[in-house]
C-alpha positions as CSV (number, residue, x, y, z in Angstrom):
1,X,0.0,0.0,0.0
2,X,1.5,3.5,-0.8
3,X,0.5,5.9,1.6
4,X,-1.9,8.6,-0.6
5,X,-4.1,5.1,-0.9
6,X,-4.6,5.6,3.1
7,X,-8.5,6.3,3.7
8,X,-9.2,4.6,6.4
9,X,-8.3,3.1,10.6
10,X,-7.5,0.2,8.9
11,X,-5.3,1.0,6.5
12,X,-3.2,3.1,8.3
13,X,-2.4,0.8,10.6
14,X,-1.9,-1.7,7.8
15,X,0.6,0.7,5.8
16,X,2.0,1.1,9.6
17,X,2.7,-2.6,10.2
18,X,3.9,-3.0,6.1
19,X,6.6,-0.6,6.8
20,X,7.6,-2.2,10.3
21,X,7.5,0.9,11.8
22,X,8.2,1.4,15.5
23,X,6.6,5.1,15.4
24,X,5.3,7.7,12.9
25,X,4.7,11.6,12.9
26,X,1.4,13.2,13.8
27,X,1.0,17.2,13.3
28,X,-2.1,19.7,13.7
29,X,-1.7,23.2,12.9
30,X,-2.4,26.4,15.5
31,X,-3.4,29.9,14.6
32,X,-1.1,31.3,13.2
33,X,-0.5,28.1,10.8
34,X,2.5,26.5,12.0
35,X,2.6,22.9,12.3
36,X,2.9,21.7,15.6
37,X,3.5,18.0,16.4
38,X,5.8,15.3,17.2
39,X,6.6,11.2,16.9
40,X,4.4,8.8,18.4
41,X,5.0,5.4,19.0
42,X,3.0,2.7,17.0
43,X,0.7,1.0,20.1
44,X,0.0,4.8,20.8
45,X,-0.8,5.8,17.5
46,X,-3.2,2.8,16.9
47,X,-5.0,3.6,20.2
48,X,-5.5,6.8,19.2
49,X,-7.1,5.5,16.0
50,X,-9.7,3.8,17.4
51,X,-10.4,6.2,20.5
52,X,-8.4,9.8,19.7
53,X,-5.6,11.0,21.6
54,X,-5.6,14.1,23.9
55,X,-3.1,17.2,23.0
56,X,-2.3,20.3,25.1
57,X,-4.3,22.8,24.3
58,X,-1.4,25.7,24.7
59,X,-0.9,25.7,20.9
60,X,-4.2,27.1,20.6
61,X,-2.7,30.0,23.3
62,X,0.3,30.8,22.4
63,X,1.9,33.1,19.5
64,X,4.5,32.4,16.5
65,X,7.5,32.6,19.6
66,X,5.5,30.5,22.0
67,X,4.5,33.6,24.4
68,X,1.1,32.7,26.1
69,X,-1.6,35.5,25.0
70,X,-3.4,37.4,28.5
71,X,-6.3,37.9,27.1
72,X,-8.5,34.5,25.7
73,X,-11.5,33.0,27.0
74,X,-10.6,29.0,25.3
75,X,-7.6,28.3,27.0
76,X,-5.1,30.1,29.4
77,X,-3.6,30.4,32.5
78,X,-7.4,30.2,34.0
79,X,-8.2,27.4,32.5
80,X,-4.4,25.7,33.4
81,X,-3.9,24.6,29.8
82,X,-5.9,21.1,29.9
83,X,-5.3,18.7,27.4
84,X,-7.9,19.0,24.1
85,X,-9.3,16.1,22.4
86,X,-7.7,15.4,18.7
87,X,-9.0,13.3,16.0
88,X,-6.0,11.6,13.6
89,X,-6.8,11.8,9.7
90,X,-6.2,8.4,8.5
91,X,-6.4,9.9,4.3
92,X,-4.0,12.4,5.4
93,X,-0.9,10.0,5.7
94,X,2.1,10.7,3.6
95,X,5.9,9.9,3.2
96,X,8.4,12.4,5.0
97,X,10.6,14.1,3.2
98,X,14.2,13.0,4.0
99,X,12.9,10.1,6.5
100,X,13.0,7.0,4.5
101,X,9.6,4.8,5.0
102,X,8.3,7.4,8.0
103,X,4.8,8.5,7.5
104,X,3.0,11.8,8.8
105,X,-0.3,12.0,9.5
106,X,-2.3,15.4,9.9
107,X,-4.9,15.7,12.8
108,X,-7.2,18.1,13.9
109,X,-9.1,19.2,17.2
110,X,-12.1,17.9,18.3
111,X,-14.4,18.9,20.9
112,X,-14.6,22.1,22.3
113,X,-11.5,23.1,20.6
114,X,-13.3,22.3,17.3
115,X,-14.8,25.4,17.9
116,X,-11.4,27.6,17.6
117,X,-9.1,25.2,15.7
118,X,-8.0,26.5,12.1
119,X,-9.0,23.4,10.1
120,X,-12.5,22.7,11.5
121,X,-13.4,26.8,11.2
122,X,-12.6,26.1,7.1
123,X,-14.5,22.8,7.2
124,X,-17.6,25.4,8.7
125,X,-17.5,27.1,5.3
126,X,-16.9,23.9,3.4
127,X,-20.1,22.3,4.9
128,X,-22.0,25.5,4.0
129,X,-21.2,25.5,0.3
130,X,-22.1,22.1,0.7
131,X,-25.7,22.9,1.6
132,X,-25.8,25.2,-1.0
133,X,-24.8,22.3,-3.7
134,X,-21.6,23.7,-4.3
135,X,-18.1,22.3,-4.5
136,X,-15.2,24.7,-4.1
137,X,-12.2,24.5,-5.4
138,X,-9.0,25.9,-5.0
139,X,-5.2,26.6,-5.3
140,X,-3.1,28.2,-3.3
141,X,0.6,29.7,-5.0
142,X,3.4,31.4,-2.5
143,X,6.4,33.7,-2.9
144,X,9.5,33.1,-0.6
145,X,12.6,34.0,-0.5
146,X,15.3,31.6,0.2
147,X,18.7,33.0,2.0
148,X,22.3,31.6,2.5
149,X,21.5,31.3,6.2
150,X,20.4,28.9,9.1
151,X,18.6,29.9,12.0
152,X,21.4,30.4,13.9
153,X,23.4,32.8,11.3
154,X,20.2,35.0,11.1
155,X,19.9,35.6,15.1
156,X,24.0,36.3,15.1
157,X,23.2,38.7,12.7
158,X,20.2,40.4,13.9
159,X,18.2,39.4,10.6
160,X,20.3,42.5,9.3
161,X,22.7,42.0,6.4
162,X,21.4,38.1,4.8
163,X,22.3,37.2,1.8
164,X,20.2,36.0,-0.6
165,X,20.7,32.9,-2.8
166,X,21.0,34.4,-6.0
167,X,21.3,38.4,-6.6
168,X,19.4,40.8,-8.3
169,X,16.0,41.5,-9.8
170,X,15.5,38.8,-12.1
171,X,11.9,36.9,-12.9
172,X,10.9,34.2,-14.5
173,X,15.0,33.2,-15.4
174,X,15.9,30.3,-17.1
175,X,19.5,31.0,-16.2
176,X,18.6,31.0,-12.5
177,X,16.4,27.9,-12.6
178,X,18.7,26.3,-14.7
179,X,21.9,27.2,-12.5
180,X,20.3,25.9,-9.6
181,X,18.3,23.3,-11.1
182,X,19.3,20.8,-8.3
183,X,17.6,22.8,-6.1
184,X,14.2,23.3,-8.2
185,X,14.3,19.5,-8.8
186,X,14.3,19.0,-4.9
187,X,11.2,21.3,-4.5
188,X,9.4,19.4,-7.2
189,X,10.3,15.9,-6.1
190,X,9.5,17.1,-2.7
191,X,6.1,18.2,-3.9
192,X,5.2,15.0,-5.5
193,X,6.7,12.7,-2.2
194,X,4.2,14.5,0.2
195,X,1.4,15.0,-2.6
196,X,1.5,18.7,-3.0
197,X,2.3,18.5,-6.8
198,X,3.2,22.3,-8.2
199,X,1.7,23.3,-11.2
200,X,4.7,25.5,-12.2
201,X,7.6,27.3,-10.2
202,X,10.0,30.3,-11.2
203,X,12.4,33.0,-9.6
204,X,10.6,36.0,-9.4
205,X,11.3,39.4,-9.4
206,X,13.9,40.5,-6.3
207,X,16.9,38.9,-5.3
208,X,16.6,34.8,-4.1
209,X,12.6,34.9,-4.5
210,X,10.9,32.0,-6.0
211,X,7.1,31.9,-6.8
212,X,5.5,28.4,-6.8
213,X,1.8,27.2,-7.3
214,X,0.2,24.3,-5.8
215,X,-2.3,22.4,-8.5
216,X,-5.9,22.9,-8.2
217,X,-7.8,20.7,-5.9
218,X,-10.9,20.5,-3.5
219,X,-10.5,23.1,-1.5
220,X,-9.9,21.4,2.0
221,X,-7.2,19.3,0.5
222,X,-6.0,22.3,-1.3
223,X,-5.6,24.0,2.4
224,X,-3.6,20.9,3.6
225,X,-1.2,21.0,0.9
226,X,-0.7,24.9,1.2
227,X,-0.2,24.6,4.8
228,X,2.3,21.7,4.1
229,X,4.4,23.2,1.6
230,X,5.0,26.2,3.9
231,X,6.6,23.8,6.5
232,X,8.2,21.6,4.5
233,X,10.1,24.1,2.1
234,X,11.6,25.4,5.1
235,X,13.1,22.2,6.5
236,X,13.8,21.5,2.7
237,X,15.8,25.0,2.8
238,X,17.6,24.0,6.4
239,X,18.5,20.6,5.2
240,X,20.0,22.2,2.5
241,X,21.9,25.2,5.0
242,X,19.5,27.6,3.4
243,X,16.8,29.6,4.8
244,X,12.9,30.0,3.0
245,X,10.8,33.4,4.6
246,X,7.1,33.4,4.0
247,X,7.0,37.3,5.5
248,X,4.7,39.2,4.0
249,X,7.5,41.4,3.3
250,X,11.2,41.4,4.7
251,X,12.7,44.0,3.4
252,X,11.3,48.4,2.4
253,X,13.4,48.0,-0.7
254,X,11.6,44.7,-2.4
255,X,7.9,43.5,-3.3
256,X,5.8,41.7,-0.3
257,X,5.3,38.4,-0.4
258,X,2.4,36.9,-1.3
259,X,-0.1,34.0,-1.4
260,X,-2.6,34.6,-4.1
261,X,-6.0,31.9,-3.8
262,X,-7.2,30.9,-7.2
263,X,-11.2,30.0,-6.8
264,X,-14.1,28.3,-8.3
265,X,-16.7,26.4,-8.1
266,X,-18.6,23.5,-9.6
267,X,-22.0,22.2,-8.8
268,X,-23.0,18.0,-8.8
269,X,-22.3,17.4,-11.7
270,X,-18.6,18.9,-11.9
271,X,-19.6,21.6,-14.0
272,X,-17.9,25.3,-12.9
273,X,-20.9,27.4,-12.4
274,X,-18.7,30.7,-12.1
275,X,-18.9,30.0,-16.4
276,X,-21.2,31.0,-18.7
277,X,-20.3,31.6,-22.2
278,X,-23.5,34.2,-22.7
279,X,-22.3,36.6,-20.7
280,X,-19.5,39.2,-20.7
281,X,-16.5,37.9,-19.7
282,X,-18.0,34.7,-19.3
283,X,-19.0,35.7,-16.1
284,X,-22.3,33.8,-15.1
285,X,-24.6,35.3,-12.3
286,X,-23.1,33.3,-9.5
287,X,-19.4,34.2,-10.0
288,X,-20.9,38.1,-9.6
289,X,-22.5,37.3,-6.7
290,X,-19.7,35.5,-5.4
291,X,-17.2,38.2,-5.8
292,X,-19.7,40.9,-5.1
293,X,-19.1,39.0,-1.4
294,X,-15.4,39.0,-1.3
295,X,-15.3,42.6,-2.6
296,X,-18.0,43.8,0.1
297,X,-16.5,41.6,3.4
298,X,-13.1,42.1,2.3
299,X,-12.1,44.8,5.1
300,X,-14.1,42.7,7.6
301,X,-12.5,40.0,7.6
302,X,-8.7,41.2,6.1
303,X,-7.3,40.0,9.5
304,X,-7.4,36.5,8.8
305,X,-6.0,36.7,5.4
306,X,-3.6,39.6,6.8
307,X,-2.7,37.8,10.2
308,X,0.7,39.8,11.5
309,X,1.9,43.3,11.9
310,X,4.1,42.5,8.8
311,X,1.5,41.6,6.8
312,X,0.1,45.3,6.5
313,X,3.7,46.8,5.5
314,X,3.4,44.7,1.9
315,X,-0.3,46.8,1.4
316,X,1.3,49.8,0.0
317,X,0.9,51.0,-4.0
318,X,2.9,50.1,-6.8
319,X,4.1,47.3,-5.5
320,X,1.9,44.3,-6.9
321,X,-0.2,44.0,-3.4
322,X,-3.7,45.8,-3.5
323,X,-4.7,48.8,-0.9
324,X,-8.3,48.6,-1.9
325,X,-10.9,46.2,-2.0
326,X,-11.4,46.4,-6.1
327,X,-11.8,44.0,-8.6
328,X,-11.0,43.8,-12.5
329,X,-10.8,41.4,-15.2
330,X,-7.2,40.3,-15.5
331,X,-6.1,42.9,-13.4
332,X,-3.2,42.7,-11.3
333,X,-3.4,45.6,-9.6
334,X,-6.7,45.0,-8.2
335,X,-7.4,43.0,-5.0
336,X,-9.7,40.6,-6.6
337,X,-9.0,39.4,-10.4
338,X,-10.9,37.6,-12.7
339,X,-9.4,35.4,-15.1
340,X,-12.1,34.2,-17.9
341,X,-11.5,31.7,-20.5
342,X,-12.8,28.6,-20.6
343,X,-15.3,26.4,-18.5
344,X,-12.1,24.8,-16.9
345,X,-10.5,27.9,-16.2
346,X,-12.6,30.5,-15.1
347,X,-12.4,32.0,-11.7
348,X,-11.5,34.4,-9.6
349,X,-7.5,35.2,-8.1
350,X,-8.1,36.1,-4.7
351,X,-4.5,38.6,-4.4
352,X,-4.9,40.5,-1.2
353,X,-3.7,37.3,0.4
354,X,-0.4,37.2,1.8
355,X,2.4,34.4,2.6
356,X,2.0,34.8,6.3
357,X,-1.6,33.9,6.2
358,X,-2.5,30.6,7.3
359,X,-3.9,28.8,5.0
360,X,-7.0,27.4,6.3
361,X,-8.4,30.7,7.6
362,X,-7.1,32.7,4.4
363,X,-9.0,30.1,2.4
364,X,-12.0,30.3,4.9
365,X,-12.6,33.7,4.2
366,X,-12.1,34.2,0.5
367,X,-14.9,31.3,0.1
368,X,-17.2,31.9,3.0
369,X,-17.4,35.5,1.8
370,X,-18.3,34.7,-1.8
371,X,-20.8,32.1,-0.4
372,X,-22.3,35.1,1.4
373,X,-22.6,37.3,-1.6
374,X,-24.2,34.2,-3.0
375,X,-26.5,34.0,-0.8
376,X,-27.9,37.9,-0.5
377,X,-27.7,38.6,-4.4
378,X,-25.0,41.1,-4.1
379,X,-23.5,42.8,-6.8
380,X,-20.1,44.1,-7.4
381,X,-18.7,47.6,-8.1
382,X,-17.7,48.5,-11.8
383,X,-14.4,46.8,-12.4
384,X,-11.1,48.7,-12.7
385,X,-10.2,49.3,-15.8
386,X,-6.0,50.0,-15.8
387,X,-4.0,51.3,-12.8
388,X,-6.0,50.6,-9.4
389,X,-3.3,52.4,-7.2
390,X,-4.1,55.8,-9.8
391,X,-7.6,55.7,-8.9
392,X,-10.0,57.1,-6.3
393,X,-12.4,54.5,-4.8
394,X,-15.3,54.3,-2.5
395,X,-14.7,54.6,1.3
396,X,-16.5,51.3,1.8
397,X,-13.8,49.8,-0.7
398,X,-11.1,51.1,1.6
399,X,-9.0,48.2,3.5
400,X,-7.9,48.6,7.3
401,X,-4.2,49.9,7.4
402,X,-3.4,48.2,10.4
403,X,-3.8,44.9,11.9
404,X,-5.4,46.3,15.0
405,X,-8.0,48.1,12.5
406,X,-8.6,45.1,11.0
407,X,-9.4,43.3,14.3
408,X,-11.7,45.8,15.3
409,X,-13.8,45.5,11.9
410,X,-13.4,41.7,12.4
411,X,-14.8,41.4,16.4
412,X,-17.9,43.5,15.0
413,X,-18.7,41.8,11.6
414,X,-21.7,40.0,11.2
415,X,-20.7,38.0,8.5
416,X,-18.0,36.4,10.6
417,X,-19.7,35.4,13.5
418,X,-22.3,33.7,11.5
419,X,-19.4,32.1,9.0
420,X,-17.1,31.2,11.6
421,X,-19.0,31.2,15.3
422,X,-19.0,33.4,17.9
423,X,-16.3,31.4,19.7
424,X,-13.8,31.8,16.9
425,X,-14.2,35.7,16.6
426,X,-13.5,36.2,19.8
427,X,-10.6,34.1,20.0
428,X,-9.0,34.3,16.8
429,X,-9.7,38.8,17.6
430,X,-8.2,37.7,21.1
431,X,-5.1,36.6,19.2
432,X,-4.4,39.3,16.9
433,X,-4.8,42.1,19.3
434,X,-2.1,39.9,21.0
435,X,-0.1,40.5,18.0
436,X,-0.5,43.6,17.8
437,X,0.6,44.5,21.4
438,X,3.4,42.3,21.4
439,X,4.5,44.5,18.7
440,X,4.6,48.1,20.8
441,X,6.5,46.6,23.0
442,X,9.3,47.3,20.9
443,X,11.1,50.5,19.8
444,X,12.2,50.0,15.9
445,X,15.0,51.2,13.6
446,X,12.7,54.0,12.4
447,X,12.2,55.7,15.5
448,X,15.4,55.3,16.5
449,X,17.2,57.1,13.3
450,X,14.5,59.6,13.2
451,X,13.9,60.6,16.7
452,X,16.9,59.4,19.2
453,X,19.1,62.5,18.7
454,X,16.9,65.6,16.9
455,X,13.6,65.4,18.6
């Protein structure tokens, strides 16, 4: 049995006992969308097959540098961080890249955790479109760029001063891919051991950036695979004594990084209802309403697609990340683009999303919102035809600057409470304002050049 032919108890622990394994990996992801996990032994593992297993519930309070937030009703120092039922997913099971015959296994929280855990809050929205006969689908692609660093070399140097793999302002090169072409070839191998194939993948523009996209698939297995790239290209990079960054943007004098969503979706029979041949631009009714939704909830819910303090520094014009919540038809400047064509490959480029984002709560609100528009018969604005960042737009259009604007929108929003749960909001708001305080904390660079001796 190969592992991607895993569905069920039973054949995990049949793959398990095939491979004479003594122990395998099992990972869940926390808010912020970093995997969290660890080995477990074999006995252990198939107990918690049959019955679940039990994880601390800390991950679910605690920030990117393991700091416990002050100020969440789930879990914290008042409820003495219990334990939090977790339910393995047996169809999840992969090989491990650079562990010969270990498998991983993803898992997720069940319980009352379900209520605040990342994968379950996208599997909300999934079950929604489901009751509306839809079924979404979706591709995630990230920029990174990869340095000539470990972890250790970037804390000796204060993050200041990295070098970059290759130099320069060079996309889409063929002599870049084709100089390092042992590298590429790792990613794509990589890709297809732990079945996140990429579609295509090319140095973009700024020195040591790559851009690769993930192939379309449903969209909760197209979450999984998004959030699994993101960890494994960095221990890819560190087994290689290199260093992959999925900021939203590292440095004032490059683009952000980002991580564009690609959307549609079909009905029972496969067929993409977001085309219809009769209309302009092939749009059909649906994919209007649809986008009317992202457009309209875009600033309520920008936090979860524009998670950190970072995040808000790759939102400025003119360089390829939107400041307004517009939309045009093969626009890149525009937060929303449509890309017509065919029945196969119409849809909609959701581009205000960044690299930070987690995946499963990016992908939660592009879709829930659209469902939403959907639902009321929303309509969007007149597209933008040219330069988005040389035009005035509505007020209601305008995104949240800041990630503690963006909260604030978020805790009050309608929409999300009835997408995502009361208990999520408040959490998932809980967490950011976290961020956001943990961040004024410190005194930066800025303040220091400009203020320390004139002021």
């Amino acid at each position: 049995m190969v592992p991607r032919e895993v569905k069920t108890v039973n054949d995990a622990k049949q793959i398990i006992e095939e491979r004479k394994l003594s122990h395998v990996k099992v990972g869940l992801f926390d808010n912020d969308g970093v995997m969290r996990g660890k080995y477990m032994s074999k006995e252990k593992f198939f107990s918690s097959l049959d019955n679940g297993f039990a994880f601390c519930d800390v991950v679910l309070g605690w920030d990117v540098k393991d700091q416990l937030y002050d100020n969440t009703h789930y879990t914290g120092w008042h409820t003495g961080y219990p334990d939090a039922p977790v339910r393995i997913l047996p169809s999840s099971c992969r090989d491990v890249l650079g562990e010969d015959g270990m498998l991983l296994f993803m898992a997720e929280f069940a319980g009352e955790a379900e209520s605040v855990c990342p994968r379950a809050t996208l599997r909300r929205v999934l079950n929604k479109a489901k009751t509306m006969g839809l079924i979404p689908m979706a591709a995630f692609e990230y920029e990174f760029f990869l340095f000539r660093e470990t972890p250790h070399s970037v804390r000796e140097k204060g993050f200041r001063n990295l070098e970059p793999i290759t130099p320069d302002w060079f996309g889409y090169s063929m002599i870049r891919n084709s100089t390092y072409s042992e590298l590429y070839q790792s990613i794509l191998a990589m890709a297809e051991t732990m079945d996140f194939p990429i579609e295509g993948i090319h140095s973009e523009t700024g020195p040591g950036v790559i851009e690769a996209a993930i192939a379309v698939d449903h969209a909760c297995h197209a979450a999984d695979k998004a959030a699994l790239f993101k960890t494994y290209m960095k221990v890819l990079a560190q087994k290689n004594d290199l260093m992959a960054t999925f900021m939203a943007k590292w440095s004032n004098d490059y683009p952000g990084q980002s991580g564009h969503i690609h959307l549609s979706l079909r009905d029972q029979d496969s067929q993409n209802v977001f085309f219809d041949g009769n209309q302009p631009h092939s749009m059909s009714t649906l994919q209007r309403h649809f986008l009317a939704g992202q457009q309209r909830l875009m600033p309520e819910l920008l936090c979860m697609v524009a998670p950190s303090v970072n995040s808000y520094s790759r939102m400025i014009p003119g360089f390829w990340a939107p400041t307004d919540a517009t939309w045009g038809i093969e626009n890149r400047t525009t937060s929303l683009r449509v890309i017509t064509g065919s029945e196969k490959s119409q849809r909609i480029e959701y581009r205000i999303g960044a690299a930070d984002a987690n995946p499963f709560l990016a992908l939660a609100a592009a879709l829930g919102s659209g469902l939403i528009g959907i639902e009321q018969g929303w309509e969007p604005s007149d597209p933008v035809l040219g330069n988005a960042y040389q035009q005035t737009h509505s007020d209601t259009l305008a995104l949240p600057r800041t990630l503690w604007d963006a909260t604030q929108q978020f805790k009050q929003s309608e929409a999300a409470i009835s997408l995502f749960g009361q208990a999520f909001v408040d959490h998932f708001a809980a967490s950011r304002e976290w961020e956001d305080r943990e961040f004024r904390k410190h005194v930066t660079d800025w303040e220091l050049s400009r203020y320390f001796e004139i002021i």
